[in-house]
Backbone bond lengths (Angstrom), bond angles and torsions (degrees), N, CA, C in turn:
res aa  C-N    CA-C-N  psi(-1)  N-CA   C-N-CA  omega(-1)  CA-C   N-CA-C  phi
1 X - - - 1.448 - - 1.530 109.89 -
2 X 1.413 112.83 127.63 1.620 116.28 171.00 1.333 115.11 -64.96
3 X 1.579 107.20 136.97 1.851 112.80 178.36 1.124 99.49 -70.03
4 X 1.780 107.16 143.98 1.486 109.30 165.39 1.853 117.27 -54.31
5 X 0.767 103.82 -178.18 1.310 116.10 -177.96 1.389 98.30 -132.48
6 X 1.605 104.65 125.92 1.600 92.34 179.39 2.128 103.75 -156.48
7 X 1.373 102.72 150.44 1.362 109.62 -175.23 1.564 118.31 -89.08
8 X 0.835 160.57 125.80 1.408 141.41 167.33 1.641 93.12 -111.83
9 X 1.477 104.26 142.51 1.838 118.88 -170.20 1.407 81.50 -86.41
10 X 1.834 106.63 -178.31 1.045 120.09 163.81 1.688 136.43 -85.74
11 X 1.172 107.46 -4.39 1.473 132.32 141.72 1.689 115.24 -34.80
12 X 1.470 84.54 -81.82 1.774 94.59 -175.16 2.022 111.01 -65.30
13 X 1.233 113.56 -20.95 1.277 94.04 156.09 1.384 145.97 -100.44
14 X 1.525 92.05 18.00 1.401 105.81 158.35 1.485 115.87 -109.94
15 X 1.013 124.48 -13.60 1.732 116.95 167.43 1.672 130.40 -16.97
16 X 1.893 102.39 -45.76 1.604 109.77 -174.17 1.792 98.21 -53.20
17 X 1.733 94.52 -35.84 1.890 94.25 -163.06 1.614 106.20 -73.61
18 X 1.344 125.28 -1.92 1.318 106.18 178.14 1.769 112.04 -95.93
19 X 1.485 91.63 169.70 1.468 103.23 178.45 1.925 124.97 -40.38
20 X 1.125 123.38 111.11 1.656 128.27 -172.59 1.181 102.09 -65.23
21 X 1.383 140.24 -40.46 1.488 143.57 -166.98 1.511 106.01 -32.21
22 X 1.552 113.71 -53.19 1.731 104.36 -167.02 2.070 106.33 -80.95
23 X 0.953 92.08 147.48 1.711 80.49 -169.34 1.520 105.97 -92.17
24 X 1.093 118.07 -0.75 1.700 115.41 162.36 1.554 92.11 -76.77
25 X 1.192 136.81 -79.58 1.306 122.99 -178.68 1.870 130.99 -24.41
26 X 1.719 90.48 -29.25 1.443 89.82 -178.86 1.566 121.43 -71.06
27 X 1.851 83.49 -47.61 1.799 111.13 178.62 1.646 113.35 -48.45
28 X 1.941 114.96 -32.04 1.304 114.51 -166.64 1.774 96.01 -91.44
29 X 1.520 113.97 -5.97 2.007 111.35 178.32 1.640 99.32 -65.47
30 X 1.794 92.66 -62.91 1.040 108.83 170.51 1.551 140.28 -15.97
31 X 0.929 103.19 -50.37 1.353 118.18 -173.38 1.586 122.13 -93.36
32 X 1.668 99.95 -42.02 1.321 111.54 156.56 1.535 117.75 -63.32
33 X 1.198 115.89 -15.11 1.896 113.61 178.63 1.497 98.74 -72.04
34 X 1.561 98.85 -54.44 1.420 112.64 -172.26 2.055 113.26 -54.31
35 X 1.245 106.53 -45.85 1.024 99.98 179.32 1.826 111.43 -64.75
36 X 1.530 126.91 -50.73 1.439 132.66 178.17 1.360 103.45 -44.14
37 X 1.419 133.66 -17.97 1.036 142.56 -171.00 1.627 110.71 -82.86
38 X 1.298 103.18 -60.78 1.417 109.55 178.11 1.688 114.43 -61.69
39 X 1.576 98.95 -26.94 1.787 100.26 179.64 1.883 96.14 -59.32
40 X 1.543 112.74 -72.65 1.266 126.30 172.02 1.809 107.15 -14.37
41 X 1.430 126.66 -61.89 1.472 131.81 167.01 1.271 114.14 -80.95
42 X 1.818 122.78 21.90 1.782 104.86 146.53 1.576 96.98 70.61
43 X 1.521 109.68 20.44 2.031 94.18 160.42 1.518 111.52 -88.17
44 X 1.625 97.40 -45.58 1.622 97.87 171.86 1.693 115.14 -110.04
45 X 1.071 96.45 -154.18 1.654 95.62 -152.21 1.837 82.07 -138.34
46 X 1.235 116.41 148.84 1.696 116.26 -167.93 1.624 90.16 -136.56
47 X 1.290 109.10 121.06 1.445 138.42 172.66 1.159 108.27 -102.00
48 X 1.898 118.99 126.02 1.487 109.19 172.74 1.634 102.09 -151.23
49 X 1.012 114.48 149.92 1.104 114.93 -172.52 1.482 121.06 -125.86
50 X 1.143 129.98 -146.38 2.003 140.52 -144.35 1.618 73.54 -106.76
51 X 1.352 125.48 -68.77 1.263 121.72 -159.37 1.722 130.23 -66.59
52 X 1.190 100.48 -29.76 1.895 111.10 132.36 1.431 120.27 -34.87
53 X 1.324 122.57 -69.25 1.353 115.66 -172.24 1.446 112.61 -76.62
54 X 1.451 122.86 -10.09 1.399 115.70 171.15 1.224 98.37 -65.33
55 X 1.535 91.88 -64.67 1.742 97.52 -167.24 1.721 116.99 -40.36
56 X 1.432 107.53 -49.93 1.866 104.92 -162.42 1.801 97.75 -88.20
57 X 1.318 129.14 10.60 1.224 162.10 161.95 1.729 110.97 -41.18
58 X 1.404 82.46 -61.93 1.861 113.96 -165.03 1.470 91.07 -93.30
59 X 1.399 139.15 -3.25 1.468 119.51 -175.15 1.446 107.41 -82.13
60 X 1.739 115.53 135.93 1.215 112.00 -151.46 1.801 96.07 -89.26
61 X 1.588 125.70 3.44 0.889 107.12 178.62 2.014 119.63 -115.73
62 X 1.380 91.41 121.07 1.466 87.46 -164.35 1.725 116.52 -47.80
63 X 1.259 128.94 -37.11 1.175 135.58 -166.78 1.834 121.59 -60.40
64 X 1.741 81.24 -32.52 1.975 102.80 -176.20 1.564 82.36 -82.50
65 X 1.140 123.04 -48.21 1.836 118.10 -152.50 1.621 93.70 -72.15
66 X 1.098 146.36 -36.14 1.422 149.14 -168.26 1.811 98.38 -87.64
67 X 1.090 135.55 -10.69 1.522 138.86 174.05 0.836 104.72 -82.19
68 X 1.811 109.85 -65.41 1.490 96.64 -171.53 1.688 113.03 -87.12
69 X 0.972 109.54 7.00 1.765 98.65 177.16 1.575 114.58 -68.45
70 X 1.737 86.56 -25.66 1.702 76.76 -171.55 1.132 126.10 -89.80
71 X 1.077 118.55 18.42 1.622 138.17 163.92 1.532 90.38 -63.03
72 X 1.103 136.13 -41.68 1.401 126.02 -151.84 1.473 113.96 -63.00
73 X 1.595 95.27 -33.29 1.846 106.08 -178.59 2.044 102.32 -78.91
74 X 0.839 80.10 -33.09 1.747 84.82 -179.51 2.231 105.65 -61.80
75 X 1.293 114.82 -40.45 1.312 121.12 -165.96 1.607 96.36 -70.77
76 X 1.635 103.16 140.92 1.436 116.42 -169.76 1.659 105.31 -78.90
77 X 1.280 112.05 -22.78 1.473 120.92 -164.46 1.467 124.06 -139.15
78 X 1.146 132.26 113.19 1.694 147.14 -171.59 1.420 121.69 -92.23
79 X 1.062 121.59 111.77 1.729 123.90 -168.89 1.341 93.23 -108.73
80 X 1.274 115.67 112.30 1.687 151.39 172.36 2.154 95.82 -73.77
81 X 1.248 93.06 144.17 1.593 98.49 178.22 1.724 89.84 -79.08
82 X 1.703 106.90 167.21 1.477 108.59 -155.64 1.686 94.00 179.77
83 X 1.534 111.86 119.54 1.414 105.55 170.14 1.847 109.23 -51.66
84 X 0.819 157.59 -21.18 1.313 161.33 115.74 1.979 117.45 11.54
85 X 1.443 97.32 -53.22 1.334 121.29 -167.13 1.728 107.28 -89.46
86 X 1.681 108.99 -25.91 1.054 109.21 -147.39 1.479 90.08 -97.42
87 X 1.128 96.80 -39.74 1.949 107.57 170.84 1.405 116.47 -46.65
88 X 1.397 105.95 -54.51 1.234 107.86 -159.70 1.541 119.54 -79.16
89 X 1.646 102.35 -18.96 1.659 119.54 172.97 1.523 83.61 -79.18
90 X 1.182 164.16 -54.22 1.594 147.31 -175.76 1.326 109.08 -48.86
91 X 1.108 113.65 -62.92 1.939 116.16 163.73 1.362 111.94 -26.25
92 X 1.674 119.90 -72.67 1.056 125.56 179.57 1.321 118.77 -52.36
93 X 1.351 127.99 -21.11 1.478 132.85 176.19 1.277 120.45 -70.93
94 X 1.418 104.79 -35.16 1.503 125.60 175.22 1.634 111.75 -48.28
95 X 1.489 102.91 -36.67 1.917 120.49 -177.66 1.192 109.36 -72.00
96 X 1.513 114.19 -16.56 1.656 95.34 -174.89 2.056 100.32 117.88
97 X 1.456 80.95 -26.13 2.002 78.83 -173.89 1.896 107.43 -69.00
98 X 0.964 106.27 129.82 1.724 122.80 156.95 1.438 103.37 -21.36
99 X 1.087 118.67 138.20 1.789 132.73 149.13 1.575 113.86 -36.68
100 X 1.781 125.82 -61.97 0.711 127.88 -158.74 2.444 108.04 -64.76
101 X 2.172 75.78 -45.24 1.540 102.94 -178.30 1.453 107.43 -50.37
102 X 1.163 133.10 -39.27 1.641 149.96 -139.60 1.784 94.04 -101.17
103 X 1.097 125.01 -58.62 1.439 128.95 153.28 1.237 138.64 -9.79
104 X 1.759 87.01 -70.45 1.595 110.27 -179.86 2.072 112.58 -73.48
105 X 1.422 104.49 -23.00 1.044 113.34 166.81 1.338 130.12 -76.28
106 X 1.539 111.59 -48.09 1.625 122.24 140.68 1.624 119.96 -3.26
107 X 1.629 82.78 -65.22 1.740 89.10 -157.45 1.392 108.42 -85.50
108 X 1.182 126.24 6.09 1.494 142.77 177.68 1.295 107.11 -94.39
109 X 1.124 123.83 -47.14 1.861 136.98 170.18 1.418 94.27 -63.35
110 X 1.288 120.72 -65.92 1.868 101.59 -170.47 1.552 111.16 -56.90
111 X 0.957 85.91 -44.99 2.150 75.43 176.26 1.447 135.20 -85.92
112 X 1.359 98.26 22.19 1.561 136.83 178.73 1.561 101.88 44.29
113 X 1.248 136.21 60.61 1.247 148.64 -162.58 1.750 80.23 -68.06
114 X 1.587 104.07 170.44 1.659 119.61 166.06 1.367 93.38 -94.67
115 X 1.654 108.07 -68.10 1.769 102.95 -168.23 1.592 116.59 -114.19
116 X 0.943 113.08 135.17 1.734 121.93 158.87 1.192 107.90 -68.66
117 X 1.653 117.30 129.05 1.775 100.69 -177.88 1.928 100.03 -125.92
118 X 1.070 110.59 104.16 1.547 110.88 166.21 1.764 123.35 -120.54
119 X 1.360 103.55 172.08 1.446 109.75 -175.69 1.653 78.21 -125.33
120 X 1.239 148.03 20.22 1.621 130.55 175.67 1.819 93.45 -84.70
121 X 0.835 145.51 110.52 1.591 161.16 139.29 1.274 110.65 -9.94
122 X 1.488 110.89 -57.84 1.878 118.34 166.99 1.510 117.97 -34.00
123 X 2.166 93.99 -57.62 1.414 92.47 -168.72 1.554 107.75 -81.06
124 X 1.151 127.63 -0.82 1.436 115.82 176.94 1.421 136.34 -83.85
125 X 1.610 96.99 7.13 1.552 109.43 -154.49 1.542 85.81 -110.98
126 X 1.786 110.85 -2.09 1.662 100.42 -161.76 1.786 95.36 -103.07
127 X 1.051 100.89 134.02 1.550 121.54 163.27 1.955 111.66 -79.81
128 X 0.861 109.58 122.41 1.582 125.67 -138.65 1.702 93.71 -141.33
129 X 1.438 119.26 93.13 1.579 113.31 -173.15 1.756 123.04 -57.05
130 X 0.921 158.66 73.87 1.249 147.56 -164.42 1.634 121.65 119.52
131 X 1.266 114.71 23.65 1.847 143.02 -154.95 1.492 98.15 -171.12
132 X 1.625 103.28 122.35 1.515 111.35 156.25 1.450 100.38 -107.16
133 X 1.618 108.51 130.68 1.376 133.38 170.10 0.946 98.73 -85.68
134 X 1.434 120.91 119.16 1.769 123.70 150.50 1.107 104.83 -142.26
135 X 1.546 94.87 -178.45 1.976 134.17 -170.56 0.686 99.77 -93.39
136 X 1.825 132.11 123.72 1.648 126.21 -171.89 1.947 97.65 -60.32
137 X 1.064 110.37 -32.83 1.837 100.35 -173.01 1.766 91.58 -60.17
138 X 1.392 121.85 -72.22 1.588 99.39 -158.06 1.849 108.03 -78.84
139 X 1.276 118.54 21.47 1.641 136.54 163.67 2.180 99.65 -63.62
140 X 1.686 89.08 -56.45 1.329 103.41 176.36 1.382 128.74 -49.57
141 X 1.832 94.08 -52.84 1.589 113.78 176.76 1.504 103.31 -37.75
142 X 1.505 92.34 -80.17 1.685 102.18 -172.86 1.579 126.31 -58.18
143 X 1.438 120.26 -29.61 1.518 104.71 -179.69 1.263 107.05 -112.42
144 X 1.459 122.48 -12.03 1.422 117.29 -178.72 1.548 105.98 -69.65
145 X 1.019 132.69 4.78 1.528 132.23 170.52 1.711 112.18 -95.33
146 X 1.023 105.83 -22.65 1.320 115.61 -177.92 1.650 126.20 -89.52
147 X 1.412 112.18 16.01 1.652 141.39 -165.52 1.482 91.60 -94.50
């Protein structure tokens, strides 16, 4: 069976670093541990790209920015910036999605990812032609049955 292919934004890989108190926040660590986990055992496949490292780039705290960077060596697949990418994040801008958001989605469509995985609320509400946006918890729902 082929590994999914899947994106996680820079949102969702910062989730572990936010506050645990709200328990949707916990449920979405949760799940994202669980999923980094399954990348680690070769179920899915971890795509990351240029606009990741801008983004976790600018994080002012070195300790979170050195965690999640190193996902980068772990991800099977690298999305290079590309008039391709740059277009298509303008398209996406057109919807209402963020510059930064529109990017990270970009680079998930060029590398024909299966899932986009965020906890940003904005991007989940967007219907996105050829990209399923999800919540690593219902990411779980739906493919963790399918293992």
């Amino acid at each position: 069976m082929k590994a999914i292919k899947i994106y996680l934004d820079n949102c969702c890989h910062n989730r572990p670093f936010d506050s645990q108190t709200n328990m949707k926040i916990r449920f979405e660590t949760e799940a994202k541990l669980y999923i980094q986990n399954c990348i680690l055992e070769g179920e899915y496949n971890l795509c990351w790209s240029f606009v990741l490292d801008y983004e976790n780039g600018n994080n002012p705290f070195e300790d979170k920015r050195n965690i999640i960077s190193s996902w980068k060596k772990i991800a099977k697949d690298f999305c290079y910036p590309n008039e391709a990418i740059r277009s298509r994040g303008k398209e996406l801008m057109n919807l209402g999605i963020k510059e930064l958001d529109a990017l990270h989605i970009a680079c998930a469509m060029e590398k024909q990812c299966d899932y986009f995985i965020t906890v940003d609320r904005g991007l989940l509400n967007k219907n996105v032609d050829g990209l399923k946006i999800i919540n690593p918890i219902d990411f779980i729902r739906k493919v963790g049955d399918q293992l």
